[in-house]
Structures are given as C-alpha cells and as structure tokens.
N, C-alpha and C positions, 0 to 999 in steps of 0.2 A: 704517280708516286715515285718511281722510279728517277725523272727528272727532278725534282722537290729532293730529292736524297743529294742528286749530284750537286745540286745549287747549294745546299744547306753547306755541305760539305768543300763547296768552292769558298765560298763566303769565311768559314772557317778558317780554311788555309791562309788565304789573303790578309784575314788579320794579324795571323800568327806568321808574315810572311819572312820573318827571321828565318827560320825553321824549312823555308824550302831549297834544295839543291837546285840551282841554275835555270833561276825563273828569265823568263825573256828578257833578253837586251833589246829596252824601247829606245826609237827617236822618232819625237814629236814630226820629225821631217820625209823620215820611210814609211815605207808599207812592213807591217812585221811579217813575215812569212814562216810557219812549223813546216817540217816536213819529216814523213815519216823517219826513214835512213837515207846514207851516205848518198846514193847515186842521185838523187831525188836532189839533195843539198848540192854539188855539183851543179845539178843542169841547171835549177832556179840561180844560183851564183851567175852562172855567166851569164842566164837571159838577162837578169834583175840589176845586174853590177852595185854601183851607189846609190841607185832609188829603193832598194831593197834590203832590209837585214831578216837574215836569212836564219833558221834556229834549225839544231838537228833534236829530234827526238830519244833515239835509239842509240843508246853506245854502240861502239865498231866491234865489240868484244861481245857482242850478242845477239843471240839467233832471231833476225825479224817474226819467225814464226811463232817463238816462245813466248816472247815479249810480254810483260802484262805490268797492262797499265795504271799507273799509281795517281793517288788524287791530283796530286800536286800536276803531272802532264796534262790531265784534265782541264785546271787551269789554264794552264801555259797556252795550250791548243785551243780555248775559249776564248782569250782575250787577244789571239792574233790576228790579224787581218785576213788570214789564208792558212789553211791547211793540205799539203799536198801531201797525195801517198802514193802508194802505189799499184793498189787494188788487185784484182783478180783471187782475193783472197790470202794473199802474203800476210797483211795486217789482219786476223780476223775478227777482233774488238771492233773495229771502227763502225760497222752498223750499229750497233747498238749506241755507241759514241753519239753518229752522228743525227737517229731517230728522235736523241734524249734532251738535245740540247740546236739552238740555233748556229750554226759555223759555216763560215764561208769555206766552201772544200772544194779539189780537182781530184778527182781519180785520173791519176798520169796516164791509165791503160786504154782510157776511151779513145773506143773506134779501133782498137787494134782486134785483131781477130785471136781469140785465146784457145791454147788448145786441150781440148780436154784428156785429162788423165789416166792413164792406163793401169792401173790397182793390182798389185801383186799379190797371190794369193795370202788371204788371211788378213790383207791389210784395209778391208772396207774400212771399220769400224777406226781402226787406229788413221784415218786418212780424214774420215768425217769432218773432224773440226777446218781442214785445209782446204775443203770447195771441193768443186767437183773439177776446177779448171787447174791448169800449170801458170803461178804468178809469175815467174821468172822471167820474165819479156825483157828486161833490160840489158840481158846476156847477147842478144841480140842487138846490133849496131841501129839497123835497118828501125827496130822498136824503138832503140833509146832515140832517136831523131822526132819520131811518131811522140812520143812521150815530151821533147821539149818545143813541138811545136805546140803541144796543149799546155806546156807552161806558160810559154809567151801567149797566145788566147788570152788566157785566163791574166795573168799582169792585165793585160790592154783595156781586158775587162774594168778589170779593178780601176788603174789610172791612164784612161785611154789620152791622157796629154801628153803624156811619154812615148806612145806607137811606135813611133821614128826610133827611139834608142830600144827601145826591146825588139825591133824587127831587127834592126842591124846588129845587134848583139845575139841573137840568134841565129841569124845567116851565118856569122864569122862562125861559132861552135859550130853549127850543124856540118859546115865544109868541112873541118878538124873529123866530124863522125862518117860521113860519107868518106872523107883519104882513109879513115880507120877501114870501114865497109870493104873499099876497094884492095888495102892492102889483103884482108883476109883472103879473098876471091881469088887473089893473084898467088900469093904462098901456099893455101892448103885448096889444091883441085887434084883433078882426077888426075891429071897430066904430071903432075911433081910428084904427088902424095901413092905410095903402095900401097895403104890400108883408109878405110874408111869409117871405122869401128873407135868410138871414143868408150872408154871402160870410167864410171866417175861414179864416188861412195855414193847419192839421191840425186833423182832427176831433177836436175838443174838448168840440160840445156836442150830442151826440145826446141826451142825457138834457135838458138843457135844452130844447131845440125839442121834443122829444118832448113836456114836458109843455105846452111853452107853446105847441104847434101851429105851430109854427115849421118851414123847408127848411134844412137848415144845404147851402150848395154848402166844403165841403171842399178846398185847394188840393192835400192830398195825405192819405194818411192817420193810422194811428194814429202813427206812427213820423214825427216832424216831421224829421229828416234824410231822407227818403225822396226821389230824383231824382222828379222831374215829365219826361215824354215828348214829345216833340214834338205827337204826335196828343191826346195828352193834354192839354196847356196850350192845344192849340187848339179842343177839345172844350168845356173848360172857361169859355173866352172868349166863348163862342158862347153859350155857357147863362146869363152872366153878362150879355150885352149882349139877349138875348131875352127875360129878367124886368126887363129895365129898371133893374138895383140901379148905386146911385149909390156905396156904400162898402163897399172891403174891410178886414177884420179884420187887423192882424200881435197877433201878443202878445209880450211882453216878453223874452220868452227865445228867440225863435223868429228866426233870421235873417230880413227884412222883404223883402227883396231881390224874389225873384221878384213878391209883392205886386206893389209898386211896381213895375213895369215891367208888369204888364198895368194897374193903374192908369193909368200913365202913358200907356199902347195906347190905352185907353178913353177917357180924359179921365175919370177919375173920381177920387174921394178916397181916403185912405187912413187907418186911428186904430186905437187900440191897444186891445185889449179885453184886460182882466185876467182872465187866467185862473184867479189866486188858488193857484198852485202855493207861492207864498212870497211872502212881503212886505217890503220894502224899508224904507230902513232911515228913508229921508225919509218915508213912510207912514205907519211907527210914530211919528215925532215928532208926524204932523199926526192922530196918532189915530184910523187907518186900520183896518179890522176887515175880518171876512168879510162883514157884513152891510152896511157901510159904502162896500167895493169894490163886492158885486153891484149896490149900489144907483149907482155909480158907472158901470156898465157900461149898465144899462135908461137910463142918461140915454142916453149912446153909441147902443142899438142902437132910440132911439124917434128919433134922427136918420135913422139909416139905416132904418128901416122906415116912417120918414114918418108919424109917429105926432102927434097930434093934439096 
C-alpha cells in the first residue's frame, strides 16, 4: 500500500511538473547521479567528472539529520541512475525510501567499521530515531577515501566502459585525501600538541579523534537538538575545567547557545569548527572544498590543542 501511495503521488507530481523546485538536470549522455549532501557531491564530482551529473539533495543550510523528505525528492531520487548517501543512520528516511520503491543506491559507509554510540543520560529516547551507530565517518580523512573508493565501485558498476577514467579520477583525489591524512598526523600529535581534549556542541568527531588519538568531550550526543541535564552540564563543566581546555567547539548549524554560556562560566573561548555537512554559498565563491575546510578546521583545533 505504502509503495502504491508513493507511485501515485510520483505520477502526480510529474504531471504537474511545473510545480517542482529543482528537478534533476538530465543528459541523455550521463549517468544522473542524487546524492544525499554536500561531501557525498564532492567525492562523486571528481570520481564521475563529465560522464556524470551529479544532483545534491539537501541544502547546505540544513541539518542532514532533520531533513524530511518531500514528494517531489522522491521523484528526483527515482528517476536517477544512482542514489548515494551516506548511511550509518545520518539519512534516517532512507529505509523506508529504499524498501518502497526500486533505486539503484550506495551506502558510501560500507565496509567501514562504525562506531557505536555512547548515550548521555536521559538521551535514549531522544537519540532513537539516529541508530545506534555514529554516521559521521566523513570527518575522518582515512573514511572519506573508504567512502570514494565505493563511489568509483559503484560508477564502474554502472558503466564499466569508463573504469580507466573513474579509477584515474579517483587515484588523483584520493592522493589530495591521503596529503590531507598526512598533513593532520604531522601538525596535531602528541610531540607539537599540549592538550589532547577537543570540547565540540554533538558528537561529531569520534572517527576523527579516533584516528587522530584525540578525546572528543561531546556537549550532548548524536542527536544535536538533544536537552543537556542539570547534572549533566555540570558534570561536563568539571571535566572541561580539570583538562585545562581553553576552547569549545559550536558548528555552523548547531544552536551555539549552551556553548557559550559555559564558555562564558569558564572564561574560555569559543569558534566554530566545520563540520562540512554542506557548504555555503560564500565558501564556494572563495573556492572552498572538503579538503580545503578540514584544512581550515586543523588550523582551529592546533589553537585549541596548543599545537606548536
């Protein structure tokens, strides 16, 4: 029944296709390709180059987790050759999406090892809808590489007369992702860096500190609308003032509020780390990349870790 609804209502729209906001750009000669958000659009960009047009789903001004999906994307994501996302539970629509209807799709996250969640009190319930794992893997260099080898796959799959141009389009990024890798490794280690405590509003970068031997203290969890406790914020305050950390993290989408106000407790600072969910629109004019933000962020997080 459920399928029959979304058809009916596909069918509908298409007719009326005056009426939809930024249906896919076709050519008869590409592969059309959805992808959920920004990072995801990047990496199929450089495997795919001009055998590929590439569509983003998710404006850059909205939280992947919130997202909720409108008939018209339905469409858009049916009738294209591919749909890529990012899985681990970031997108949580997409099962049902994908149950209801036939679409060619890649979970970016397969074969990565996901890590599971650590739930702060009180926050089961409010965490539920967001899995039991941390989607965030893309924060990670080492994942985002894992992630655009299973783009190119998946191309080759599609139109395996191409191989040659999407393996070498792929080798050239991923060198750009591994110099990224290596720069981290080299600027925030144990030997430059005083502190190894990153303070940031939701957990966003366990994969990050995981590889880069980093504490992430979390203000709440996966679920960045998640209420903070009394016991809680003052748990936290404690832990923040007895590692000595001089700055917390907000990100761009995230209300900053709470931050700031144990900043302000503390006497400490406060700066904005990118978490590269989407890119803005000032960013693309200053020629702003993934590679370009993370490199923008290790400036940030070599202040706060007191980095040599």
């Amino acid at each position: 029944m459920k399928n029959i609804t979304i058809i009916v209502m596909a069918m509908i729209i298409i007719l009326f296709s005056g009426c939809i906001n930024s249906p896919i750009e076709e050519n008869e000669n590409e592969i059309n390709v959805m992808v959920s958000f920004y990072p995801f659009y990047e990496f199929t960009t450089n495997v795919g180059g001009d055998k590929i047009n590439v569509n983003l789903l998710i404006p850059a001004n909205v939280e992947p987790h919130e997202y909720e999906l409108k008939p018209s994307d339905m469409v858009n994501i049916i009738e294209s050759d591919l749909f890529i996302y990012n899985g681990g539970g970031m997108e949580p629509w997409v099962h049902n999406l994908i149950e209801n209807n036939e679409i060619n799709v890649l979970d970016a996250s397969e074969g990565i090892e996901l890590i599971k969640t650590e739930l702060h009190e009180h926050e089961e319930e409010q965490e539920h809808k967001h899995g039991e794992y941390d989607p965030h893997v893309w924060l990670s260099p080492t994942n985002a590489i894992k992630q655009v080898e299973n783009i190119r796959d998946k191309l080759i799959e599609i139109d395996p007369e191409n191989e040659e141009y999407y393996t070498n389009n792929a080798k050239e990024y991923i060198e750009k992702l591994e110099g990224l890798d290596e720069k981290i490794k080299m600027e925030i280690n144990n030997e430059k860096c005083k502190k190894r405590e990153v303070v940031i509003t939701h957990a966003t970068l366990a994969y990050f500190c995981r590889d880069y031997k980093l504490e992430q203290i979390a203000l709440t969890g996966i679920n960045p609308q998640a209420e903070i406790s009394v016991k809680q914020l003052t748990e936290i305050m404690e832990h923040i003032e007895g590692k000595n950390v001089t700055v917390i993290f907000t990100e761009e989408q995230i209300n900053p509020q709470t931050a700031q106000v144990i900043a302000q407790e503390l006497g400490i600072q406060t700066m904005t780390l990118n978490t590269i969910h989407g890119i803005s629109d000032e960013d693309k004019k200053a020629g702003k990349n993934y590679i370009t933000l993370m490199e923008d962020n290790i400036s940030k997080l070599k202040i706060a870790l007191e980095c040599e």
